[in-house]
PAZAPA-4460 file (N, C-alpha, C; in steps of 0.05 Angstrom, whole numbers, plus 32768, in hexadecimal, padded with zeros to 4 digits):
% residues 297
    n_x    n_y    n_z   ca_x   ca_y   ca_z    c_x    c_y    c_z   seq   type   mol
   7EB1   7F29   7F93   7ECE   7F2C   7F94   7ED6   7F46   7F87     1      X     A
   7EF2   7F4F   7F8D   7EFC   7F66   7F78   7EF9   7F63   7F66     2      X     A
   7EFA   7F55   7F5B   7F03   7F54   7F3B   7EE5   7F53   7F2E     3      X     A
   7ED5   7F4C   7F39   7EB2   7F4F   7F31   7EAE   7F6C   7F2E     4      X     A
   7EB5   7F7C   7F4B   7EB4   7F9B   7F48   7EC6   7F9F   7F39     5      X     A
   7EDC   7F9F   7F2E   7EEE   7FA5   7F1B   7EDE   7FA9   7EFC     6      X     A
   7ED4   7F8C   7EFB   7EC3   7F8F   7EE3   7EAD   7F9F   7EDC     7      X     A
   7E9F   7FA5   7EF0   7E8A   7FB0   7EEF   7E90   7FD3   7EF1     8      X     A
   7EA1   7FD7   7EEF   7EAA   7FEC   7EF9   7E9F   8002   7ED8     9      X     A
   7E95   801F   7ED7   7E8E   8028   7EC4   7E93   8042   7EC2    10      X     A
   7E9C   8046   7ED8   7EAB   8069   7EDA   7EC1   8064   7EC5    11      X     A
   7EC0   8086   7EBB   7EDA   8089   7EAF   7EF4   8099   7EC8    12      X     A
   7F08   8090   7EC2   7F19   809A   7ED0   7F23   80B5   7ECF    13      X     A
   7F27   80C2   7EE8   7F2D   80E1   7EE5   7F48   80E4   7ED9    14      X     A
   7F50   8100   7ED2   7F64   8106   7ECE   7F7B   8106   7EE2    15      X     A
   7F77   8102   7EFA   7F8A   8105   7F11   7F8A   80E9   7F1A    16      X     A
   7F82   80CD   7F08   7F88   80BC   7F09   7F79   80A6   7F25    17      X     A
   7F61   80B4   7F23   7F4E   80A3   7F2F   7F35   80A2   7F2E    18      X     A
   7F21   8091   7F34   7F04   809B   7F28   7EFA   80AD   7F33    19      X     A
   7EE7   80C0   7F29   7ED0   80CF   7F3B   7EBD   80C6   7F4E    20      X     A
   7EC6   80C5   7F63   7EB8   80C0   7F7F   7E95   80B2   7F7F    21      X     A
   7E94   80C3   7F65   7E6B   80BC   7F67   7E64   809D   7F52    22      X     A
   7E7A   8096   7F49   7E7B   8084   7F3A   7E8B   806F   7F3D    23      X     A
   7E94   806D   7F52   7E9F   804E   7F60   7E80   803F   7F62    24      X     A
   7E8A   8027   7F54   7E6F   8015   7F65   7E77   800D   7F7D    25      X     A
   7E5D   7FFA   7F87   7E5E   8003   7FA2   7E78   7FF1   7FA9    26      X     A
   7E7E   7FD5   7FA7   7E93   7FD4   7FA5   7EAB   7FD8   7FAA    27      X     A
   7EB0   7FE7   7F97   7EC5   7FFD   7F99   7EC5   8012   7FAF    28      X     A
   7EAF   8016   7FB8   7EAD   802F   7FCC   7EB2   8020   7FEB    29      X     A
   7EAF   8003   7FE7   7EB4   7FEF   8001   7ED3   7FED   8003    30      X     A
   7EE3   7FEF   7FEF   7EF8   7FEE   7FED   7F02   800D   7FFA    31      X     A
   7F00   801C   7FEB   7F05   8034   7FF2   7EFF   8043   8012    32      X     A
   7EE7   8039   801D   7EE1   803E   8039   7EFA   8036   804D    33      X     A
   7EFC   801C   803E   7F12   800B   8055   7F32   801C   8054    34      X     A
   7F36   8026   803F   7F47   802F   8038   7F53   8049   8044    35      X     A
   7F31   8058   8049   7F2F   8075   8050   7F38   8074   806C    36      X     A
   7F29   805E   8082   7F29   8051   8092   7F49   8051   80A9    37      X     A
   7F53   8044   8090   7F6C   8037   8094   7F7D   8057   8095    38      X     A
   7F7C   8066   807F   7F8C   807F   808A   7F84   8094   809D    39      X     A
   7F68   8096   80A6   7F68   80A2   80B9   7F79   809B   80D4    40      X     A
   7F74   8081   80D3   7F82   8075   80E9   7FA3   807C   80EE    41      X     A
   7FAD   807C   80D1   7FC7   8082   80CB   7FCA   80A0   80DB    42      X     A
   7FBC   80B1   80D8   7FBF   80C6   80D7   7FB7   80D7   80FB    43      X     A
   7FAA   80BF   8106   7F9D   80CA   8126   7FB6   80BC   812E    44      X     A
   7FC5   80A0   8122   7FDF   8098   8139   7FF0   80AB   812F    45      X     A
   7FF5   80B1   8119   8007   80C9   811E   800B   80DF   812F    46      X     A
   7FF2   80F1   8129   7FEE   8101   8143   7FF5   80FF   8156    47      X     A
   7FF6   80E4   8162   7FF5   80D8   8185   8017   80D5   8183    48      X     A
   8022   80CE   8172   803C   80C2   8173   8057   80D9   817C    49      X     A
   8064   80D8   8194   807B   80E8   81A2   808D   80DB   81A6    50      X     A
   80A4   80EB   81AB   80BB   80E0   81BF   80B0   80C1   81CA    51      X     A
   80C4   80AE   81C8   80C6   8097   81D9   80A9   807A   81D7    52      X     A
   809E   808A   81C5   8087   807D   81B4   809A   8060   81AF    53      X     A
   808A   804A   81B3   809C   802F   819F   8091   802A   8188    54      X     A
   809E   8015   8173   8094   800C   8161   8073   7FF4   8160    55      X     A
   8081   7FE7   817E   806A   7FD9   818A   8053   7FDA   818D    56      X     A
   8053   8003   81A6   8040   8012   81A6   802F   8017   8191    57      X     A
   8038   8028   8186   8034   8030   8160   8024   8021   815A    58      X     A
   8029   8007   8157   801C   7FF2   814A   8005   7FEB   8152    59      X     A
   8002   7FE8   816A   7FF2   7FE7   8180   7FD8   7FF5   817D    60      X     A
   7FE5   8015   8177   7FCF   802D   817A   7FBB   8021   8165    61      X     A
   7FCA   8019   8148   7FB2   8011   812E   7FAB   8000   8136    62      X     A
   7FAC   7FED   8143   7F9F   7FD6   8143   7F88   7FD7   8158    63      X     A
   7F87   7FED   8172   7F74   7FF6   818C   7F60   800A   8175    64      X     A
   7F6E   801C   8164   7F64   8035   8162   7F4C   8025   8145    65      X     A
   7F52   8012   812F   7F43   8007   811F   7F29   7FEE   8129    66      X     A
   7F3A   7FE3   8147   7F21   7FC8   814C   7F08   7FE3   815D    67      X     A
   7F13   7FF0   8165   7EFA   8003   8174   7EE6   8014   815E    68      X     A
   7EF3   800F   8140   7EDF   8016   812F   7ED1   7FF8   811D    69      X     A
   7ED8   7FE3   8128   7EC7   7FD6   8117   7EDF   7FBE   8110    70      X     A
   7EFA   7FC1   810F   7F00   7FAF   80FD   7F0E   7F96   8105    71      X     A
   7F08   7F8A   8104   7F10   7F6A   810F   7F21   7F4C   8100    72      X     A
   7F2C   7F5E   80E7   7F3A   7F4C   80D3   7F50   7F5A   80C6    73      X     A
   7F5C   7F4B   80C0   7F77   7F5C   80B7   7F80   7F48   8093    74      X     A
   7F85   7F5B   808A   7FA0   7F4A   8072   7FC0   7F49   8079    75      X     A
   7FC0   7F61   808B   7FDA   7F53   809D   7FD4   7F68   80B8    76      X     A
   7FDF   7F65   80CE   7FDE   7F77   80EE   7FEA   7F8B   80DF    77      X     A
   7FEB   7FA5   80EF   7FFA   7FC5   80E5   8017   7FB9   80EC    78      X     A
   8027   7FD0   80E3   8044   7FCB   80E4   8047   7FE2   80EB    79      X     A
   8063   7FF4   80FC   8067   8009   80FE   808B   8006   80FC    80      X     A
   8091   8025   80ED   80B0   8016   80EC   80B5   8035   80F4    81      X     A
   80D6   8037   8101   80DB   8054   8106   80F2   8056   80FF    82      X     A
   8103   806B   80F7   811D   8074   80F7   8123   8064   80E1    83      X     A
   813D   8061   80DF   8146   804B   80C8   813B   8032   80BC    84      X     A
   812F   8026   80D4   8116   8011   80CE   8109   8019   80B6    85      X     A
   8100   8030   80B8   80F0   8033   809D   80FC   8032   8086    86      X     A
   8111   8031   8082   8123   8028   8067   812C   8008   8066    87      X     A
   8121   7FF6   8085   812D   7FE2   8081   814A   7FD3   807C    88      X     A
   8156   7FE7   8094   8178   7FEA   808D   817E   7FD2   80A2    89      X     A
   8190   7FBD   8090   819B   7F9A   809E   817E   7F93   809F    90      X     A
   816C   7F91   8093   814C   7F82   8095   815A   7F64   8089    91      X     A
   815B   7F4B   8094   815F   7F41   8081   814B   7F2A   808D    92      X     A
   8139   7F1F   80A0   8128   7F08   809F   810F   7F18   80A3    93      X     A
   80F5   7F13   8093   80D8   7F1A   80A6   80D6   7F21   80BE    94      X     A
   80E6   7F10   80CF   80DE   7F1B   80E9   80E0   7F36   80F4    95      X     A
   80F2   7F3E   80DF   8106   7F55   80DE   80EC   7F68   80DF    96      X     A
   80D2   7F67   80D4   80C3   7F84   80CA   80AE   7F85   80E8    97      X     A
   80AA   7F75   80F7   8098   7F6F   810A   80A6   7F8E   811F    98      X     A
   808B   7F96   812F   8099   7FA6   813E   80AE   7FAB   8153    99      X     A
   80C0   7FB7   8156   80D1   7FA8   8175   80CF   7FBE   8183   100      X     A
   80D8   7FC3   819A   80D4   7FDC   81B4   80E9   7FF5   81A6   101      X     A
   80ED   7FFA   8185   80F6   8012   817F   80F4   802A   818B   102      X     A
   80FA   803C   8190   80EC   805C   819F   80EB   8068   818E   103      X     A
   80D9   807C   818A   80DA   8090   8178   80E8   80AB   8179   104      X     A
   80F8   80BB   8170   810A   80D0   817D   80FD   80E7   816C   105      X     A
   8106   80FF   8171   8101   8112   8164   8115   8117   8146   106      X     A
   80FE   811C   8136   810A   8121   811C   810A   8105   8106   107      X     A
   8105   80E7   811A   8100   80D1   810B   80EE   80CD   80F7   108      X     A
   80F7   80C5   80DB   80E1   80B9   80D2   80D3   80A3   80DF   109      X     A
   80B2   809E   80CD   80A3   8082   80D6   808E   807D   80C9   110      X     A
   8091   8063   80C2   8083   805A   80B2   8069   804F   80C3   111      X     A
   8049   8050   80BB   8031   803D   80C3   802F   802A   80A8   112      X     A
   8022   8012   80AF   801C   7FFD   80A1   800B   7FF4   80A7   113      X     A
   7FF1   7FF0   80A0   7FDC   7FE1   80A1   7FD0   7FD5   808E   114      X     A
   7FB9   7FC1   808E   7FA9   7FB9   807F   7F90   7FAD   8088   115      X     A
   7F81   7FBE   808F   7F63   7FB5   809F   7F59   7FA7   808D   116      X     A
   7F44   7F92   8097   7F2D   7F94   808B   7F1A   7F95   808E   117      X     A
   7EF9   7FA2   8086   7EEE   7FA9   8096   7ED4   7FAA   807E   118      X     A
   7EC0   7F9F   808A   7EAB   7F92   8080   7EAF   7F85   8064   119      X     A
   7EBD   7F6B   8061   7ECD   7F5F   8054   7EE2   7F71   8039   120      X     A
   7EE7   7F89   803E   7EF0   7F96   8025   7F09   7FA1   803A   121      X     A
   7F24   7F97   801D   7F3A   7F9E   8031   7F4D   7FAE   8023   122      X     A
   7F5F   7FC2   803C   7F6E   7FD5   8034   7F92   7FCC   8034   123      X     A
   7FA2   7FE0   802E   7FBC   7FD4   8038   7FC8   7FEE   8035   124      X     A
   7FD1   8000   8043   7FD9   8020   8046   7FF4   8022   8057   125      X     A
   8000   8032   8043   8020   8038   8057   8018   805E   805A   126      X     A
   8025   8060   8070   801E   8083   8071   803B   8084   8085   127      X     A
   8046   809B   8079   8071   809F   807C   8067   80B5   8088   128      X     A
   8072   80BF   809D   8074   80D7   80AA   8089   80D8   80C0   129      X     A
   8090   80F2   80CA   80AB   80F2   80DC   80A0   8105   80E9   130      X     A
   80A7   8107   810C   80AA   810B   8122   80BC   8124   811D   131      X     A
   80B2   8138   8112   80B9   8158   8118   80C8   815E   80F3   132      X     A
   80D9   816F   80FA   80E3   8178   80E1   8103   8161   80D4   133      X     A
   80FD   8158   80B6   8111   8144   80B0   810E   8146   8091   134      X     A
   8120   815E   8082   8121   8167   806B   812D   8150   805D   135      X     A
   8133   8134   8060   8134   8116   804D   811A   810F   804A   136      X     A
   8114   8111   8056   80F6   80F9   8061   80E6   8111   804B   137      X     A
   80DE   8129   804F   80CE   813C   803E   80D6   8132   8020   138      X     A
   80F5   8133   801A   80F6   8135   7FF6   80F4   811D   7FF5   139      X     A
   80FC   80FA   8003   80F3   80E8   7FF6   80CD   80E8   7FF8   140      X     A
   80C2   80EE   8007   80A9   80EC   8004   80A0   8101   7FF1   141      X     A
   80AA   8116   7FEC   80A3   812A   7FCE   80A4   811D   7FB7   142      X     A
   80BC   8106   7FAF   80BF   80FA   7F9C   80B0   80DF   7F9D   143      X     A
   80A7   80DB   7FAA   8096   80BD   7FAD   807A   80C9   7F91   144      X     A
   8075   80DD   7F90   805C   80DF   7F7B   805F   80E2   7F6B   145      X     A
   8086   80DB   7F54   8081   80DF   7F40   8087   80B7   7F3A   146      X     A
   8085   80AE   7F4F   8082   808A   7F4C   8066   8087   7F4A   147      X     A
   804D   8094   7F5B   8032   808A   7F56   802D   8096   7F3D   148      X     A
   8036   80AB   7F27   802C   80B2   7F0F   8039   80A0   7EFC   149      X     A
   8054   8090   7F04   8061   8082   7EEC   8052   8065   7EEE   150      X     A
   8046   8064   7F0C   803F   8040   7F0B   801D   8043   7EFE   151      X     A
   8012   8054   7F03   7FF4   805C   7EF0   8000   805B   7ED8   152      X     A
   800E   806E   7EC6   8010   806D   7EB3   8015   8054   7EAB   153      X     A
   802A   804B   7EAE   8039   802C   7E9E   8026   8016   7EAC   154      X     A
   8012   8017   7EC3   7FF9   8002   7EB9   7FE5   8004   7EA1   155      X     A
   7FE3   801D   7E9E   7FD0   8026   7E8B   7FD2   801F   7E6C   156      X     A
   7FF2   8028   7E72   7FFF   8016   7E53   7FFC   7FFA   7E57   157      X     A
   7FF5   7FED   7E6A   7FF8   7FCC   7E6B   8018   7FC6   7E62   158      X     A
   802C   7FC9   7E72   8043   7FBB   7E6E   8047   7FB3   7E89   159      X     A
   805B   7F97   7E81   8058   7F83   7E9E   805D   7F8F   7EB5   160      X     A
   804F   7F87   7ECC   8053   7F88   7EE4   8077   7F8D   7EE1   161      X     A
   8084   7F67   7EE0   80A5   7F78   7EE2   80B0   7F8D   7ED4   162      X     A
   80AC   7F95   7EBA   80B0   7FAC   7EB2   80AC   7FC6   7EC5   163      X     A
   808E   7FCE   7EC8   8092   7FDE   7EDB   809B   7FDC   7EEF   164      X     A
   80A1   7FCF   7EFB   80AB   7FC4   7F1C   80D0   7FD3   7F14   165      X     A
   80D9   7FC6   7EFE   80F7   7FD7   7EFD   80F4   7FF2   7EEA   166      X     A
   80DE   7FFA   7EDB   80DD   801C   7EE3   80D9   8031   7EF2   167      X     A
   80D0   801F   7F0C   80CD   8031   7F23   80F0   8030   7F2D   168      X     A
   80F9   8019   7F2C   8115   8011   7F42   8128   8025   7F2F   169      X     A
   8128   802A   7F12   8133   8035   7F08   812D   805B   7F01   170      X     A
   8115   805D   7F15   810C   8081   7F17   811A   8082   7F38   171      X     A
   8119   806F   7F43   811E   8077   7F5E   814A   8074   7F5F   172      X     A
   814F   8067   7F53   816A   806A   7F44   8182   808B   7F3D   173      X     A
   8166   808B   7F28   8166   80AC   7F23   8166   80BE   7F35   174      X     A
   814A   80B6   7F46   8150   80C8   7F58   8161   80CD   7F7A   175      X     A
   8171   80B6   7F75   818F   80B2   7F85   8185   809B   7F98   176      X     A
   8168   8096   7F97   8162   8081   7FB2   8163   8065   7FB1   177      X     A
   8164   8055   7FBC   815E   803C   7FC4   8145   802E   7FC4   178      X     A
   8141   8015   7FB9   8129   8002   7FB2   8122   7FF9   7FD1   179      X     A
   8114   8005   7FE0   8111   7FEE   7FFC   80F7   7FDE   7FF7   180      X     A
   80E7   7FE0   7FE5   80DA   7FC8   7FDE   80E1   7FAC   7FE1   181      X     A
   80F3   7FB6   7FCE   8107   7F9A   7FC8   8104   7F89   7FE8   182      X     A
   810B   7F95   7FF8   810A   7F8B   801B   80F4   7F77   801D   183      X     A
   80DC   7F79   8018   80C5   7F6E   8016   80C9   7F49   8014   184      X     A
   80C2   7F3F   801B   80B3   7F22   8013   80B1   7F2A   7FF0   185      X     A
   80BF   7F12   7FE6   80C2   7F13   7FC6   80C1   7F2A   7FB7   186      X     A
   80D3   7F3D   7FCA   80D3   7F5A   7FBC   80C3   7F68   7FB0   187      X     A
   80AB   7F69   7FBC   8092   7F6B   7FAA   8092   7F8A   7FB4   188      X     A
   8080   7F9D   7F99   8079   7FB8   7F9D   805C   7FBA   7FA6   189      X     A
   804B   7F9E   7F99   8036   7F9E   7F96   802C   7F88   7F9D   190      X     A
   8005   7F7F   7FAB   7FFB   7F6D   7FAA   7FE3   7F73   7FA0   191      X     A
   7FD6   7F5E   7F99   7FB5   7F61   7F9D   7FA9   7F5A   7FB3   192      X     A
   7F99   7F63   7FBC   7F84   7F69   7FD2   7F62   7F62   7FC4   193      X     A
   7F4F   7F50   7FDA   7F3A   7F4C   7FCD   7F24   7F48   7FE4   194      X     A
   7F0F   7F3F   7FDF   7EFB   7F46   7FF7   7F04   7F29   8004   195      X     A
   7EFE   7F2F   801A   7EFA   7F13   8034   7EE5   7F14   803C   196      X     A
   7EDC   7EF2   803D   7EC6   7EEF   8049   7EC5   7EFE   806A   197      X     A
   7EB1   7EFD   8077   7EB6   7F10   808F   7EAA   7EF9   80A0   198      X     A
   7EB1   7EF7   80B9   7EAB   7EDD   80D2   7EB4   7EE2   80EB   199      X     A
   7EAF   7EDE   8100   7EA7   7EE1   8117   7EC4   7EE4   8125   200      X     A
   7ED5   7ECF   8117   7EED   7EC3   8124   7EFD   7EC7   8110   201      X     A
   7F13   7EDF   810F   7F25   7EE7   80FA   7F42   7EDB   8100   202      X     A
   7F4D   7EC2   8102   7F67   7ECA   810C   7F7C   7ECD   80FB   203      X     A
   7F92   7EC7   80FE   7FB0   7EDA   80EF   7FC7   7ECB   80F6   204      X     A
   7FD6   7EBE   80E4   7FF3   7EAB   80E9   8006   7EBF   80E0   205      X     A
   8021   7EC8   80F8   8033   7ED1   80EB   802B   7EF1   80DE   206      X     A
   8012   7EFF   80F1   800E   7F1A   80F0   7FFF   7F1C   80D1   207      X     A
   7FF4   7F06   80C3   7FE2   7F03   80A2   7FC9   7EFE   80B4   208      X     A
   7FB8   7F0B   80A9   7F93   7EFD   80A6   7F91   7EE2   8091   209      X     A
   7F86   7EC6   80A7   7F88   7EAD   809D   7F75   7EB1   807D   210      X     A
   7F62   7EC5   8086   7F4E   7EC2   8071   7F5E   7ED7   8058   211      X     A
   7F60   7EE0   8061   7F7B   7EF0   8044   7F8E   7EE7   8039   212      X     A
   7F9E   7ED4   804A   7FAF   7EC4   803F   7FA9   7EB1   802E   213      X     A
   7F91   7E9F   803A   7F82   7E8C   8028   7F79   7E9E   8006   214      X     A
   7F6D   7EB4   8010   7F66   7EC8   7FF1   7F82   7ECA   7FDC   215      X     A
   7F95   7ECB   7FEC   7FAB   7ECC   7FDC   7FB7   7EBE   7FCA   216      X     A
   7FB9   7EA7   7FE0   7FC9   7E8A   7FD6   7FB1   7E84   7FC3   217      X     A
   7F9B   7E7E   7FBF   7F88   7E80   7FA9   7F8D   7E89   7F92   218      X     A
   7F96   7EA9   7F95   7F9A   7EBC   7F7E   7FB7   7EA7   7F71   219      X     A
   7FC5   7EA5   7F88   7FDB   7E9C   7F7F   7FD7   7E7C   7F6A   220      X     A
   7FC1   7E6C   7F74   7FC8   7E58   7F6A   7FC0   7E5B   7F53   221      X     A
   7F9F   7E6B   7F49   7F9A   7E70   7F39   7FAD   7E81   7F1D   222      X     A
   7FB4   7E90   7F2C   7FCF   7EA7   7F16   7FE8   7E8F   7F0D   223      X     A
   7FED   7E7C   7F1D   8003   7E68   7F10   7FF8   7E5B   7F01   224      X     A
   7FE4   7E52   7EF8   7FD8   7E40   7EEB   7FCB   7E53   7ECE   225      X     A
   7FC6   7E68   7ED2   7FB9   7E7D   7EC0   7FCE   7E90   7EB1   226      X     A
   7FEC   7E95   7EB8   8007   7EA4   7EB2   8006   7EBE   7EC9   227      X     A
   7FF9   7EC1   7EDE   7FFA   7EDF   7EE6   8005   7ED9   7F04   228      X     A
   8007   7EEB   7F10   8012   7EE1   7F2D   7FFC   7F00   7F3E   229      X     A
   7FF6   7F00   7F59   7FEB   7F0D   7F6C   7FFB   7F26   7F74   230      X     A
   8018   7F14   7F6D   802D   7F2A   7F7C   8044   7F3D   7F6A   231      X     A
   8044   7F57   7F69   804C   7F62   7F5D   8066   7F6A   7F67   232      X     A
   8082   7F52   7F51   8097   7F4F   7F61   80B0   7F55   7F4B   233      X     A
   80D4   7F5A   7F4A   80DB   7F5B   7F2C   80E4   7F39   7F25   234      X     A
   80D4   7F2B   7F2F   80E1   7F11   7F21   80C7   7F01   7F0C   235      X     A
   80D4   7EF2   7EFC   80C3   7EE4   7EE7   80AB   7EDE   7EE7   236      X     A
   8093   7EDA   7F00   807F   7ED9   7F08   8070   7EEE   7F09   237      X     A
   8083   7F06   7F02   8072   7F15   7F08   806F   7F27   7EEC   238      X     A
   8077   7F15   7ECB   8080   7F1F   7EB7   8061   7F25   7EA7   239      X     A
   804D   7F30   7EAF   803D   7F25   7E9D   8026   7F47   7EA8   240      X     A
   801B   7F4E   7E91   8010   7F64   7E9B   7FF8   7F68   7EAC   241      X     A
   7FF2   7F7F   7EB4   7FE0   7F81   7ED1   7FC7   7F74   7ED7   242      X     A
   7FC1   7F62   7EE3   7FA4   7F55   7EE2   7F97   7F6A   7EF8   243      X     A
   7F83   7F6C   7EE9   7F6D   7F7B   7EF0   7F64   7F6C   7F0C   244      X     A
   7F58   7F7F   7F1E   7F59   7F7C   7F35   7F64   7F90   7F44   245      X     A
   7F66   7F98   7F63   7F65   7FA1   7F79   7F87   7FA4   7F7F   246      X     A
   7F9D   7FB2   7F78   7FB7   7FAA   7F7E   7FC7   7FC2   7F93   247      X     A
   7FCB   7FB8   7FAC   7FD6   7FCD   7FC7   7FF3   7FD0   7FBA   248      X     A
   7FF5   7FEC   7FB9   8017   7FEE   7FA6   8020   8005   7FBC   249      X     A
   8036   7FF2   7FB9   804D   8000   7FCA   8065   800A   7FCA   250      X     A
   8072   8018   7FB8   8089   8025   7FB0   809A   8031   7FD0   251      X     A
   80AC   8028   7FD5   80B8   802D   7FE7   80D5   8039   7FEC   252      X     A
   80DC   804F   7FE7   80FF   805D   7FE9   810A   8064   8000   253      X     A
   8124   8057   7FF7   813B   8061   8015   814A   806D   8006   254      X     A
   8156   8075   801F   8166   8092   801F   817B   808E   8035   255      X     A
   8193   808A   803B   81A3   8089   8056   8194   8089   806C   256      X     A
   818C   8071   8072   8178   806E   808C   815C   8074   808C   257      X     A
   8156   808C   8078   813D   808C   807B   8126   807C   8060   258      X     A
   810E   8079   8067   8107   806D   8057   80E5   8078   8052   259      X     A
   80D8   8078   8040   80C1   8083   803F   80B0   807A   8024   260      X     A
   8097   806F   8028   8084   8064   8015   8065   806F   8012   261      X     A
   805C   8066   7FF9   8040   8065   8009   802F   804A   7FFA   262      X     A
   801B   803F   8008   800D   802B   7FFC   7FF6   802D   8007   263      X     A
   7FE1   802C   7FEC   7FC8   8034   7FE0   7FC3   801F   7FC7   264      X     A
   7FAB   8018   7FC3   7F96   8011   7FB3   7F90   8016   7F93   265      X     A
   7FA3   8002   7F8C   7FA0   800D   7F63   7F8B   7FFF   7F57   266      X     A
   7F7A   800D   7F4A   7F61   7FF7   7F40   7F6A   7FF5   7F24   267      X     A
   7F69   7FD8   7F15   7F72   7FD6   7EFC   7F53   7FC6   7EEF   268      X     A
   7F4C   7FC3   7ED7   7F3B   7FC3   7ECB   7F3D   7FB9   7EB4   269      X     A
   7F2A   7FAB   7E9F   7F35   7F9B   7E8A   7F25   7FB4   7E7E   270      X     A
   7F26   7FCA   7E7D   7F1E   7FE1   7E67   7F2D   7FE2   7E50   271      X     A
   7F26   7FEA   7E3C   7F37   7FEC   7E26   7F3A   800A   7E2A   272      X     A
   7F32   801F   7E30   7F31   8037   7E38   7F47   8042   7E4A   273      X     A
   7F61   804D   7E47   7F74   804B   7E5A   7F71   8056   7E76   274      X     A
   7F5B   8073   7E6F   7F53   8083   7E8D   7F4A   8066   7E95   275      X     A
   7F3D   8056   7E94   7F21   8043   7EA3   7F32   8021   7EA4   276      X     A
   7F4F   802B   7E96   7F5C   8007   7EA3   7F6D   8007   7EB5   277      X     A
   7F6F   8021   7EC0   7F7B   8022   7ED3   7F7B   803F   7EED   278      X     A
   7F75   803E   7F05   7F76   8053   7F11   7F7D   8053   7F32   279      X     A
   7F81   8064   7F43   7F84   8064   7F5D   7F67   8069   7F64   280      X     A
   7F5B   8053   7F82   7F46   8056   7F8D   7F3E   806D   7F97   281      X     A
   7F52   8081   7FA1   7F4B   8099   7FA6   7F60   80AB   7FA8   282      X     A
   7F62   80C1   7FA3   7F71   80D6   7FA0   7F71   80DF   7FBA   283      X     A
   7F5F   80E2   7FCD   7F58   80F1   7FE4   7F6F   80E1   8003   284      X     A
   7F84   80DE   7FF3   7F9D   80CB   800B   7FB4   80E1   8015   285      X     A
   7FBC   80E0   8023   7FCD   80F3   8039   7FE4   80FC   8027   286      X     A
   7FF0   80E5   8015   8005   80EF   8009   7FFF   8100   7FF7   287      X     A
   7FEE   80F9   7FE1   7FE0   8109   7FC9   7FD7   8125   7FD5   288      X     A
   7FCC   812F   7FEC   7FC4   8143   7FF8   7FDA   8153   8000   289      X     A
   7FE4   8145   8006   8009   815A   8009   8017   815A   7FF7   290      X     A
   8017   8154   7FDF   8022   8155   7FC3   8016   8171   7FBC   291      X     A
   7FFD   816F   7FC1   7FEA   8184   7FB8   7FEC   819C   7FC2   292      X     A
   7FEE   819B   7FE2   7FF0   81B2   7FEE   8008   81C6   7FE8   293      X     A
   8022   81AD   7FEC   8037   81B6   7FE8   803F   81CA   7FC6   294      X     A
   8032   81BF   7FB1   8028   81CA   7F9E   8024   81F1   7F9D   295      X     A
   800F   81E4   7FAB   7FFB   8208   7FB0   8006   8217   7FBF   296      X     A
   801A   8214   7FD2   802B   8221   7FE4   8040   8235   7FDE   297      X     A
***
């Protein structure tokens, strides 16, 4: 399970807030494959994506473009959202996030969503990008990386999940935007993610992997009975600090229609060591690379 690799885990953590590549156990590097996996994919439907593209399509592409490499289980089907969708503007039932025959126009933002899984180690990745030039969509996604340095830090301090959950709502405040997390199923920023058994016959109720859901509701029953909860949400369940384990975090800001996230892989750790109790699975992700570039430019 994660939390076995969690423990076992003996890298120290880099300064840029994730381990050195040669020191993931292996583990961890199963995690991270699926992960890698998952954004390439992000990154070839992008490419492909034009004028009159649907949300349907979109969705479609990850799901053709991932089973032709291997993967046959999901923690939930991809999602694709476009234009305002990606801020989740009038979202107000689940059914609401499922794809519908949206078109894509020029200059739209769009969000991918996936969560493969793939030789039982699973991912859960948002990758925001827009359909030509769209100077909103650029500065909320510029500002999305000073949320992945505040949610590292304040795990590292170990203060509760809800604590941090309303220091992010209160940086993104500051910075004039909107919580679309909040939108989510029990408003959550964050879950844990953990290995699935792997089997012949994967199926999925309501666009969830049966066998992930079952991993869940597990975590779940276990965390009610123990004080911790799976789901990283701002209500009372979720008052209690970070359990170590595998957690897909997703910080998500709107902006007048537009909306833009990213979700990636936080590894937390019962280290007493703060680099080593907490870090991102990998630094090498689309957003962090254009933080960077944009940087050196």
């Amino acid at each position: 399970m994660a939390s076995a690799a969690v423990s076992a885990l003996s890298a120290s953590g880099s300064a840029s807030g994730s381990a050195p590549h040669g020191e993931l156990t292996a583990e961890l590097r199963g995690f991270r494959e699926v992960q890698r996996l998952a954004y390439a994919c992000a990154e070839a439907v992008a490419a492909q994506l034009k004028p009159g593209v649907t949300e349907r399509e979109a969705a479609r592409m990850q799901r053709t473009w991932l089973r032709e490499r291997g993967v046959n289980d999901w923690f939930h089907l991809p999602f694709a959202w476009f234009g305002d969708r990606t801020a989740f503007v009038n979202f107000r039932v689940p059914l609401q996030f499922f794809p519908p025959n949206r078109r894509l126009e020029a200059g739209m933002p769009f969000i991918l969503d996936m969560a493969p899984v793939y030789k039982g180690f699973t991912a859960d990745i948002g990758y925001s990008g827009c359909l030509g030039l769209n100077p909103v969509h650029d500065k909320l996604l510029a500002d999305l990386e000073a949320h992945r340095e505040l949610i590292l830090r304040e795990v590292r301090e170990r203060r509760s999940l809800r604590e941090i959950y309303e220091d992010v709502e209160r940086l993104m405040t500051r910075q004039g935007y909107a919580n679309r997390h909040r939108a989510y199923p029990f408003g959550v920023i964050a879950h844990k993610v953990d290995r699935v058994k792997e089997r012949r016959w994967s199926p999925h109720l309501l666009g969830f992997g049966t066998q992930s859901l079952k991993g869940l509701a597990s975590d779940a029953l276990h965390g009610h009975r123990d004080g911790w909860s799976p789901l990283w949400s701002p209500y009372t369940f979720s008052d209690h600090p970070p359990r170590p384990g595998l957690w897909a975090v997703e910080p998500h800001l709107g902006f007048r229609g537009t909306g833009v996230k990213f979700e990636e892989i936080l590894v937390v750790t019962d280290s007493r060591d703060p680099e080593q109790s907490a870090f991102w699975l990998d630094d090498d992700v689309p957003h962090v690379r254009r933080w960077a570039e944009e940087k050196s430019a």
